[in-house]
N, CA, C and O atoms as CSV, one atom per row, in Angstrom:
chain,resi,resn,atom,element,x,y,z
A,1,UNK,N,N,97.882,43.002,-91.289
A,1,UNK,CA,C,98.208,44.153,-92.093
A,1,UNK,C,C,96.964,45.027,-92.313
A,1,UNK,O,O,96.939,46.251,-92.183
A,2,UNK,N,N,95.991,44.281,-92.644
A,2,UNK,CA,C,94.305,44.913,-92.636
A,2,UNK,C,C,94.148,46.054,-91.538
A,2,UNK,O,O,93.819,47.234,-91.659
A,3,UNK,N,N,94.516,45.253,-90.365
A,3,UNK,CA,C,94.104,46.516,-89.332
A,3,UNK,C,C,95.090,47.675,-88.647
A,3,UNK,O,O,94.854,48.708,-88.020
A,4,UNK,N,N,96.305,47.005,-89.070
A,4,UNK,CA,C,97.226,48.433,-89.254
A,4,UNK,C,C,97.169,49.500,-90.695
A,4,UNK,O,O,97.853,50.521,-90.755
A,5,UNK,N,N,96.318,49.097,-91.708
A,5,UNK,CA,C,95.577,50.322,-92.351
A,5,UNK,C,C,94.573,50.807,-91.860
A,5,UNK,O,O,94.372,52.021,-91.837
A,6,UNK,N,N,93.760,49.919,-91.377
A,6,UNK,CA,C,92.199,50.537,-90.848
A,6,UNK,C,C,92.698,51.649,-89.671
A,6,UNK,O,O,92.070,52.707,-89.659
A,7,UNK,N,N,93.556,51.515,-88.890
A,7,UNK,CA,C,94.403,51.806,-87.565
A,7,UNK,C,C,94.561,53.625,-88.723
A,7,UNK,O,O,93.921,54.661,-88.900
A,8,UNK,N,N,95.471,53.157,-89.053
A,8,UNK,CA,C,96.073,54.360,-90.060
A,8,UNK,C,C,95.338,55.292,-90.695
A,8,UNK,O,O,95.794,56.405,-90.957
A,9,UNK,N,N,93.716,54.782,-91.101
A,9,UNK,CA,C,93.104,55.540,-92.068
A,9,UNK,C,C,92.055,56.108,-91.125
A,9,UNK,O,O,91.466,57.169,-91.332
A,10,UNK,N,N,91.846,55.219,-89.944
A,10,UNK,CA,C,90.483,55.785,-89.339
A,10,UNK,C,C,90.694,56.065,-88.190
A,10,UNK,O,O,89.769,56.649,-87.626
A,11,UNK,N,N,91.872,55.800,-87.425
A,11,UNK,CA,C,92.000,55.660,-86.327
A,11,UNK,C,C,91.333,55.105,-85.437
A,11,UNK,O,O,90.317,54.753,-86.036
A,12,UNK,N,N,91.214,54.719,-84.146
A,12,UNK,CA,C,90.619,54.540,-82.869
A,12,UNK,C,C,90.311,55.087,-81.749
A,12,UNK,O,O,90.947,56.046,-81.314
A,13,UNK,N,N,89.076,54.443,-80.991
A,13,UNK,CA,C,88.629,54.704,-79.872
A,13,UNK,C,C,88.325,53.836,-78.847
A,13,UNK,O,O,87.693,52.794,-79.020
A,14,UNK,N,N,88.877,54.334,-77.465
A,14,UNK,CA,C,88.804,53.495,-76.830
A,14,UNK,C,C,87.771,54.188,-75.517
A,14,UNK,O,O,87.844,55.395,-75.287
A,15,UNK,N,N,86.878,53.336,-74.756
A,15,UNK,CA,C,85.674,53.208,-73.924
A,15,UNK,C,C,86.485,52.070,-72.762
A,15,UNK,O,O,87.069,51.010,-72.986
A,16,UNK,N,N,86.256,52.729,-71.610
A,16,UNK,CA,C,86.318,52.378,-70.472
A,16,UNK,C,C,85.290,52.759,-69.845
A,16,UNK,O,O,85.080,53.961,-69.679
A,17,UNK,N,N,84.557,51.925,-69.435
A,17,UNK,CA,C,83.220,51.232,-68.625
A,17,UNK,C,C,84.140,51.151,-67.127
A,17,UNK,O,O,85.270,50.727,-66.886
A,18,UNK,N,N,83.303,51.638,-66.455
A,18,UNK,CA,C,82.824,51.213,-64.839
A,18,UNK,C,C,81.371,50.702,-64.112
A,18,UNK,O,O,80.543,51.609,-64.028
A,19,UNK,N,N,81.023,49.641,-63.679
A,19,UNK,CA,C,80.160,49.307,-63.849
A,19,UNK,C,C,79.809,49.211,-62.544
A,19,UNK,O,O,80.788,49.026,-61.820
A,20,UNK,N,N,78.681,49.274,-61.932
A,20,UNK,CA,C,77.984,49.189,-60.601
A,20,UNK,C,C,77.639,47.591,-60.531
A,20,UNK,O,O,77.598,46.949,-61.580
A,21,UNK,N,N,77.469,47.162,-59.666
A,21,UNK,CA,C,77.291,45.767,-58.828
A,21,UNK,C,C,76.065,45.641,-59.662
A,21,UNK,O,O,76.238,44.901,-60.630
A,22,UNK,N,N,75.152,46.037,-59.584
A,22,UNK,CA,C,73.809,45.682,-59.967
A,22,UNK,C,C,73.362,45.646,-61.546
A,22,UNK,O,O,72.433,45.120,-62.159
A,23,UNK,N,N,74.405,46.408,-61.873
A,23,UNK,CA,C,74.215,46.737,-63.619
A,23,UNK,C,C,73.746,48.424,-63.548
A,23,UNK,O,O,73.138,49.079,-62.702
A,24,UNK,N,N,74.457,48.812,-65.102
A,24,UNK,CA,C,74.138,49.822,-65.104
A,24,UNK,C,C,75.934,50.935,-64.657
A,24,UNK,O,O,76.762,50.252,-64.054
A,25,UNK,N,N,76.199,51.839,-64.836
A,25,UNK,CA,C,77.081,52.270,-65.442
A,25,UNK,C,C,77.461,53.296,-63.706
A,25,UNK,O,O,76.614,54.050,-63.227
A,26,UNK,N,N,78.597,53.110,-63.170
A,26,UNK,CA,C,78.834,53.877,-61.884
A,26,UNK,C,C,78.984,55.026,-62.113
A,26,UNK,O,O,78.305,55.862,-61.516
A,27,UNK,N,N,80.020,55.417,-63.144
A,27,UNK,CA,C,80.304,56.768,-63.692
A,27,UNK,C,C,80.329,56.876,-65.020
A,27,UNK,O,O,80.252,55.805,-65.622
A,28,UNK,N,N,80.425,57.990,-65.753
A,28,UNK,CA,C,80.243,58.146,-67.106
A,28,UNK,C,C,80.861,57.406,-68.052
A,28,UNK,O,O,82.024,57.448,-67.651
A,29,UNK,N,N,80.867,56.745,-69.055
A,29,UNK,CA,C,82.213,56.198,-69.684
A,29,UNK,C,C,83.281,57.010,-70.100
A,29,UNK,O,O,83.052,57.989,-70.810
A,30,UNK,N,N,84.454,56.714,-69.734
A,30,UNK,CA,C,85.452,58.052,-70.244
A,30,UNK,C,C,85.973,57.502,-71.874
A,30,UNK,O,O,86.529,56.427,-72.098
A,31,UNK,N,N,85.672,58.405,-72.749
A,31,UNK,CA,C,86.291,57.751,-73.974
A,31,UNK,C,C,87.580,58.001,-74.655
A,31,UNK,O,O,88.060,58.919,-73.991
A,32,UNK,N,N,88.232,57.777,-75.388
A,32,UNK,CA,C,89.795,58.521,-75.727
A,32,UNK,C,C,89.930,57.770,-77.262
A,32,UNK,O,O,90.017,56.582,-77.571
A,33,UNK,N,N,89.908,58.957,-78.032
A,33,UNK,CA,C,90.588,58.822,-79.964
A,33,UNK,C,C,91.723,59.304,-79.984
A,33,UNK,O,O,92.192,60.254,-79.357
A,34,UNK,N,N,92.120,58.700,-80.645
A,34,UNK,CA,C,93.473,58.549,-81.335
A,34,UNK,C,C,93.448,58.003,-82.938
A,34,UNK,O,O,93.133,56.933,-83.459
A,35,UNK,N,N,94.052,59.581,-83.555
A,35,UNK,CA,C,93.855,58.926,-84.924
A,35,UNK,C,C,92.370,59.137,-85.444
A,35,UNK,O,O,92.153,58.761,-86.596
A,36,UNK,N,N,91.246,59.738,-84.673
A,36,UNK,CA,C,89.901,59.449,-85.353
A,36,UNK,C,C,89.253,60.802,-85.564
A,36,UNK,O,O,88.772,61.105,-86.656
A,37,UNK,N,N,89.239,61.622,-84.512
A,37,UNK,CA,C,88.372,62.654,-84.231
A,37,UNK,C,C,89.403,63.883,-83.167
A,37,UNK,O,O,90.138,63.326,-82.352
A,38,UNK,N,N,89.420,64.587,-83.176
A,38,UNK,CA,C,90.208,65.221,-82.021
A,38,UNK,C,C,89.243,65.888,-80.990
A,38,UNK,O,O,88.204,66.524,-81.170
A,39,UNK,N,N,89.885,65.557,-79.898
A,39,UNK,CA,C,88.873,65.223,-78.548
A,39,UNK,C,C,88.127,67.127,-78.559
A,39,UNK,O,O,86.996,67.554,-78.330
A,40,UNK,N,N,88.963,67.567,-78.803
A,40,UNK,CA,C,88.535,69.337,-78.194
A,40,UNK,C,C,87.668,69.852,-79.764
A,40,UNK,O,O,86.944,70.823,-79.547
A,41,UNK,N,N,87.640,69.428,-81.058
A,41,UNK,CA,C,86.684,69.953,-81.681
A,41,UNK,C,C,85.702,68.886,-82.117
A,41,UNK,O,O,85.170,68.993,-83.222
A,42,UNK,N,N,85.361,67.621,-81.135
A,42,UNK,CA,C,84.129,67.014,-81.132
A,42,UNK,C,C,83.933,66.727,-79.887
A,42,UNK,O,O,83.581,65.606,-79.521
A,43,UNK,N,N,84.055,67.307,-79.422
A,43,UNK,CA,C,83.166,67.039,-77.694
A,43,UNK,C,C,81.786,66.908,-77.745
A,43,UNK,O,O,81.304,66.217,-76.846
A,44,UNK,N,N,80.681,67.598,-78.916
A,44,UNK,CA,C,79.599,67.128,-78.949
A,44,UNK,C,C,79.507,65.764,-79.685
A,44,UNK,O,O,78.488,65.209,-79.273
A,45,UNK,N,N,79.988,65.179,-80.377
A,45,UNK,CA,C,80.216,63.926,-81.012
A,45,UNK,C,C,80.624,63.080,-79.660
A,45,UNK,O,O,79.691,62.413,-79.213
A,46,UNK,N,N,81.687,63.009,-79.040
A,46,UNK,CA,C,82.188,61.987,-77.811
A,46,UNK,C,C,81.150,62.432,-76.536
A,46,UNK,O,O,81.198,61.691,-75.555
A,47,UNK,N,N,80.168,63.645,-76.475
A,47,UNK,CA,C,78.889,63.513,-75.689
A,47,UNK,C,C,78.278,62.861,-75.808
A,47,UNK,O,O,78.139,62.161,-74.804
A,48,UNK,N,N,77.486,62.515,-76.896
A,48,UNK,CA,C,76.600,62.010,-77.856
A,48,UNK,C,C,76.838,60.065,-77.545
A,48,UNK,O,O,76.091,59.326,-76.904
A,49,UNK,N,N,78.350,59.651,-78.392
A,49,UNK,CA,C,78.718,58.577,-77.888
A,49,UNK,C,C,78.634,58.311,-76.462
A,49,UNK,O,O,78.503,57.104,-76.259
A,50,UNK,N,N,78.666,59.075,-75.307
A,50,UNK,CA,C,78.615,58.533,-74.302
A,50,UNK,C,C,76.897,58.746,-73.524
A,50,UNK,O,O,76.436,58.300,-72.474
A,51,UNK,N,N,76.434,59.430,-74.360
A,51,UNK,CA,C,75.096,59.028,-73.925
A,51,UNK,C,C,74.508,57.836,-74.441
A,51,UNK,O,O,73.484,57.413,-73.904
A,52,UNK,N,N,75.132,57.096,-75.638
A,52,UNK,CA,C,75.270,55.844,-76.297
A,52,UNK,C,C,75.150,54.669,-75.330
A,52,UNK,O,O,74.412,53.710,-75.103
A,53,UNK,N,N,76.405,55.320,-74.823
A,53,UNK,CA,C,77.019,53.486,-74.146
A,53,UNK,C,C,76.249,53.723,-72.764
A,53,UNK,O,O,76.210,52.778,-71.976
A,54,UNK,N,N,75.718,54.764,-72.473
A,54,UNK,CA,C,74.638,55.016,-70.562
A,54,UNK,C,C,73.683,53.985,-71.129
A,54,UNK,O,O,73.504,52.867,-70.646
A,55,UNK,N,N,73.029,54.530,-72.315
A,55,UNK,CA,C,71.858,53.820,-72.873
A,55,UNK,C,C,72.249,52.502,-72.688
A,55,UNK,O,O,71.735,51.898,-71.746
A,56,UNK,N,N,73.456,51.651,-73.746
A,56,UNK,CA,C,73.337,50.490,-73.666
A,56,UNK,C,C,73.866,49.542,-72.789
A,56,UNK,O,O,73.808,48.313,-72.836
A,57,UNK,N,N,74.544,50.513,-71.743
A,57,UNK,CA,C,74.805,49.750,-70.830
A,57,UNK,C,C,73.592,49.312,-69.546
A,57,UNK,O,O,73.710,48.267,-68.905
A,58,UNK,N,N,72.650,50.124,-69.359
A,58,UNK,CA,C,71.309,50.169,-68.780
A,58,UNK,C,C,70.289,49.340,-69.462
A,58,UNK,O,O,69.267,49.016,-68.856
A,59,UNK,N,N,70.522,48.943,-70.798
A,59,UNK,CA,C,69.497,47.980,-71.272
A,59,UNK,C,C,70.550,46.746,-71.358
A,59,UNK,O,O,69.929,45.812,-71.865
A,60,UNK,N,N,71.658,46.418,-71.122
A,60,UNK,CA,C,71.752,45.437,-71.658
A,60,UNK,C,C,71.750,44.112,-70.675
A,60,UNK,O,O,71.834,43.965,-69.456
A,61,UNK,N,N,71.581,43.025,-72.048
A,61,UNK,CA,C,71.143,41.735,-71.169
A,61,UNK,C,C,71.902,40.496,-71.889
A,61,UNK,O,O,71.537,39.323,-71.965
A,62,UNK,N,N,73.385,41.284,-72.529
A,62,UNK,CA,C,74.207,39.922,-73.166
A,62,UNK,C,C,75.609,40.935,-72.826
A,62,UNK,O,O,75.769,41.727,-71.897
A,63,UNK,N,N,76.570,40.557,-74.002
A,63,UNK,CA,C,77.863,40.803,-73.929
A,63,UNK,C,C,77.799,42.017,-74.086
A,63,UNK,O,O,77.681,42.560,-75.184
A,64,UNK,N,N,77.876,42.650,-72.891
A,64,UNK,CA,C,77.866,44.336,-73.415
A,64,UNK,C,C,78.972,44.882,-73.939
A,64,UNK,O,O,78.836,46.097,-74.081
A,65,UNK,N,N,79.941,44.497,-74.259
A,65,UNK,CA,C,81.432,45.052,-74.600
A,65,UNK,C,C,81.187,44.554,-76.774
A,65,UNK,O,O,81.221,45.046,-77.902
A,66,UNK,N,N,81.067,43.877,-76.372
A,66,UNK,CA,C,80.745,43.429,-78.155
A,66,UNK,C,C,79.742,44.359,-78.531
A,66,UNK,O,O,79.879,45.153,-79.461
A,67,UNK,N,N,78.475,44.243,-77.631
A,67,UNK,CA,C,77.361,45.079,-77.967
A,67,UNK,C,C,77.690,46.628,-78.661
A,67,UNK,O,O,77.214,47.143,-79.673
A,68,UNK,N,N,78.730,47.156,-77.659
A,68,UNK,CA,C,79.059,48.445,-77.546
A,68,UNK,C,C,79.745,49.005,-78.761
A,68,UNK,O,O,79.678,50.149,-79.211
A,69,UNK,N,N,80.407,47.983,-79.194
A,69,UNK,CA,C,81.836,48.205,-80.077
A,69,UNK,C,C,81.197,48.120,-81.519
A,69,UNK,O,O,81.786,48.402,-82.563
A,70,UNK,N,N,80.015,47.726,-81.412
A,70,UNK,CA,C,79.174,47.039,-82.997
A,70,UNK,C,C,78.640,48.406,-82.768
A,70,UNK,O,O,79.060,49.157,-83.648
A,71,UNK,N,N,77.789,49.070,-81.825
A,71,UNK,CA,C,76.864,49.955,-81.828
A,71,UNK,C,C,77.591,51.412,-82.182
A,71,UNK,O,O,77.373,52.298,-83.008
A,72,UNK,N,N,78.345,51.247,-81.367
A,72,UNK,CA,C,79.324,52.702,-81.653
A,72,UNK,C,C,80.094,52.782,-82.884
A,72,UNK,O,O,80.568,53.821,-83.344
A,73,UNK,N,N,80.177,51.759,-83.326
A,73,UNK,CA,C,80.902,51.679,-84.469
A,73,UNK,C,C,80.270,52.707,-86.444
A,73,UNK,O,O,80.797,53.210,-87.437
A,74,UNK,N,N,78.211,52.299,-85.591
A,74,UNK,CA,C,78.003,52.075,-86.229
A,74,UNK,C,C,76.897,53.504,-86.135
A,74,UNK,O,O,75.889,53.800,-86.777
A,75,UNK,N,N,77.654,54.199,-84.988
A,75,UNK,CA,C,77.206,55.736,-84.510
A,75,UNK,C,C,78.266,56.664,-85.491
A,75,UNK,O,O,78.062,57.680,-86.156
A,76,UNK,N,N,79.424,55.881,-85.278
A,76,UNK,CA,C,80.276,56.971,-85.824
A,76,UNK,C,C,80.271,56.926,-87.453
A,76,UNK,O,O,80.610,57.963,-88.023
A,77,UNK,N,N,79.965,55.968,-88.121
A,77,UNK,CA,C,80.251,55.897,-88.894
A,77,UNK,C,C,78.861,56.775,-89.786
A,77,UNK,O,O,78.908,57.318,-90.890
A,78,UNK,N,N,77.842,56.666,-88.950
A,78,UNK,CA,C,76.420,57.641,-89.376
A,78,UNK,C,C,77.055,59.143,-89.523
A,78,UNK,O,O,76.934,59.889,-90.494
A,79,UNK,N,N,77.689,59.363,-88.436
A,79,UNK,CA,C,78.109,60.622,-87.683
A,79,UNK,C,C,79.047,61.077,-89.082
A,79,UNK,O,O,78.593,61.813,-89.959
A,80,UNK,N,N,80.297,60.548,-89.104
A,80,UNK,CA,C,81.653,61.217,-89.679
A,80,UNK,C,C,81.833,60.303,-90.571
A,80,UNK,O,O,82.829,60.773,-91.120
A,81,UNK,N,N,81.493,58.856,-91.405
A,81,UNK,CA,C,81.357,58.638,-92.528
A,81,UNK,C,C,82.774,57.723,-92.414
A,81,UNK,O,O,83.151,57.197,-93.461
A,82,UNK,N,N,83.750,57.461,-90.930
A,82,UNK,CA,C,85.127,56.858,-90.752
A,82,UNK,C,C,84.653,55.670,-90.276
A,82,UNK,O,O,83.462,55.521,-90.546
A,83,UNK,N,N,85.185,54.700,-89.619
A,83,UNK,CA,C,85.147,53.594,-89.149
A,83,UNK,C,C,86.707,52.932,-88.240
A,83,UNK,O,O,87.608,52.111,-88.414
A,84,UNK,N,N,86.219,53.978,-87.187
A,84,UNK,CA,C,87.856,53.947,-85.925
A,84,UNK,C,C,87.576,52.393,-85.360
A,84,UNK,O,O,86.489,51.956,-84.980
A,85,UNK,N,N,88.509,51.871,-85.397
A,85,UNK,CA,C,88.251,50.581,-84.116
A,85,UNK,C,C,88.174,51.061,-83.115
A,85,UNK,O,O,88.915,51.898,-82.599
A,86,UNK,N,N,86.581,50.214,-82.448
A,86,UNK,CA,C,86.067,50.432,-81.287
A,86,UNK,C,C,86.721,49.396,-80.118
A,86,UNK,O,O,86.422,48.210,-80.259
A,87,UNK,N,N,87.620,49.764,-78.936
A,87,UNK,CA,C,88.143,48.597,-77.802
A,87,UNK,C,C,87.357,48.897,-76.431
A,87,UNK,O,O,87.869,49.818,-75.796
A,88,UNK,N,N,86.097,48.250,-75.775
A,88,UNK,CA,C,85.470,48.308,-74.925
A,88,UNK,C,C,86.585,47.742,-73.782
A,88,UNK,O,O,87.311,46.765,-73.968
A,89,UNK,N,N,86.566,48.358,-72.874
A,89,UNK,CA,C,87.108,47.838,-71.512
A,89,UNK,C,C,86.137,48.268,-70.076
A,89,UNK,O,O,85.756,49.366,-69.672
A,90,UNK,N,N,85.951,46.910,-69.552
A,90,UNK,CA,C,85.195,47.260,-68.437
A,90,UNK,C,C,85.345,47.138,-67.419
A,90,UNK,O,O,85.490,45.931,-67.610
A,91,UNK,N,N,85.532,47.274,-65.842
A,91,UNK,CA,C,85.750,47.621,-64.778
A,91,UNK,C,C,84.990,47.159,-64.123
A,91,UNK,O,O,83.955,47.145,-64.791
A,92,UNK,N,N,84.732,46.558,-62.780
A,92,UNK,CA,C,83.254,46.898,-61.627
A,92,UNK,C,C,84.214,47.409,-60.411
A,92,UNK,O,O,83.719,47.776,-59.345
């Protein structure tokens, strides 16, 4: 019930990762809110986040999907003061 309010009050975002063989990010992450932000009057906000996840996907050296979802979580919430659930999905 917790997270069908959190769902309700803050909405979500979801990050799809593509990832290169070697590490490190093939193409940009594409991101998509629902419920959080609307995509066409924060495009500098979902820029911003995706220069986020280039960064931490290029340094990272554990669970990058947890990594991501703690970090961004904790971008947006600097940013717009909400707290959307973050769902990392990744690809190679």
């Amino acid at each position: 019930m917790r997270e069908r309010e959190a769902l309700a009050r803050d909405g979500f975002v979801i990050v799809h990762l593509t990832l290169k063989p070697g590490g490190g990010l093939k193409q940009p992450a594409e991101i998509v809110s629902k419920g959080f932000v609307f995509v066409r009057d924060a495009e500098e906000l979902l820029g911003r986040a995706q220069a986020k996840v280039a960064e931490l996907a290029d340094s990272s050296n554990g669970d990058l999907s947890e990594r991501i979802e703690k970090e961004l979580g904790k971008f947006f919430y600097a940013e717009t003061k909400r707290r959307p659930m973050v769902f990392v999905f990744v690809s190679a």
